[in-house]
N, C-alpha and C positions, 0 to 999 in steps of 0.2 A: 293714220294711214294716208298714202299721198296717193293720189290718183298718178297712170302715166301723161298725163297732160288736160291744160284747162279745161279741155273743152268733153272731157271722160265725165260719165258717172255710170255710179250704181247701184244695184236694191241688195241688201243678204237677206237668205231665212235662217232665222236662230230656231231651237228648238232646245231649254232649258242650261241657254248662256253658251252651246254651240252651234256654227257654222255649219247647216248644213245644205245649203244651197248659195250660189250667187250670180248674178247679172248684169252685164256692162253695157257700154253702147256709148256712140260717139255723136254728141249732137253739132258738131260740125257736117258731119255726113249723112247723119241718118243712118248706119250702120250699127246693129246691133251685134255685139263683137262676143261674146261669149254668153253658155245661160248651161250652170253646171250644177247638178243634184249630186248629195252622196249615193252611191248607191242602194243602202239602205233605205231609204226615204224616196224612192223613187214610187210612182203609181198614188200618192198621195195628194197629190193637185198642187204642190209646193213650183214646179218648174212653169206650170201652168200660169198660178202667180206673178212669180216673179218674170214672167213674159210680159204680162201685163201692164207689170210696176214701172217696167223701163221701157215698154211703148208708149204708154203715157209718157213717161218721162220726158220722149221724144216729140212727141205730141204738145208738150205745152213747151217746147222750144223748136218751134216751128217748123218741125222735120215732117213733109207732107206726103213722102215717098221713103220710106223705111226699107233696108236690105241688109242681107246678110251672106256669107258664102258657108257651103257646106261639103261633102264630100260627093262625088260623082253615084254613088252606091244608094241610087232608091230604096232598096231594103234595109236601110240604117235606120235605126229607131227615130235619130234626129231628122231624117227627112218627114215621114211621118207626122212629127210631134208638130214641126212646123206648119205643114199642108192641111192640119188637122186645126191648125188656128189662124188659118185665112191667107197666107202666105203664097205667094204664086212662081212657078219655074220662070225665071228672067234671061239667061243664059249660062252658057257654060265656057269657060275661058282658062286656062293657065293649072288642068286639069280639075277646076275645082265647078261646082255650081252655082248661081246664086240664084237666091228666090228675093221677090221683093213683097212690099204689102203698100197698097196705095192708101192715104189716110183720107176721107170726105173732110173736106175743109171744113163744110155746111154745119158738120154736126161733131167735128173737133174738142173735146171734151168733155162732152154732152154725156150723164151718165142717164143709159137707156130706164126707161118708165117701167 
């Protein structure tokens, strides 16, 4: 698989040799650019995960201010999902929203005791 560009990655969750979740994000910008469950598999802590896998990601390629854009529509699940793991309303532009997430430099890595 080829990423769309150097500076892309991402995490998948497998689940007995299939695809059932995956995660992007752009460590040039710090934008976290997709994070997609099957439906099936949804409510299992799998999207929860893989949020993690690739803020870290970001995290250890010195992304200190992580963002993402989502829909305008508070009642979307995804707004939700995000505000529920620390994500904050940044603004709203070009009909879309963005939230962002500030990273503590101090403790950057650090996996809590």
């Amino acid at each position: 698989m080829k990423y769309p560009a150097p500076f892309a990655g991402g995490r998948l969750a497998e689940e007995d040799g299939r695809v059932v979740g995956f995660a992007m994000g752009d460590r040039a910008t710090g934008e976290l650019w997709v994070i997609a469950v099957q439906p099936e598999y949804l409510k299992r802590g799998i999207g929860s995960e893989l949020m993690r896998r690739v803020e870290a990601w970001l995290v250890e390629n010195r992304c200190w201010e992580l963002w993402l854009t989502t829909d305008l529509d508070p009642r979307l699940r995804a707004y939700s999902f995000y505000r529920h793991r620390g994500w904050e309303d940044w603004k709203e532009e070009g009909g879309m929203r963005y939230l962002r997430k500030q990273v503590d430099v101090r403790t950057a890595g650090r996996t809590p005791s």
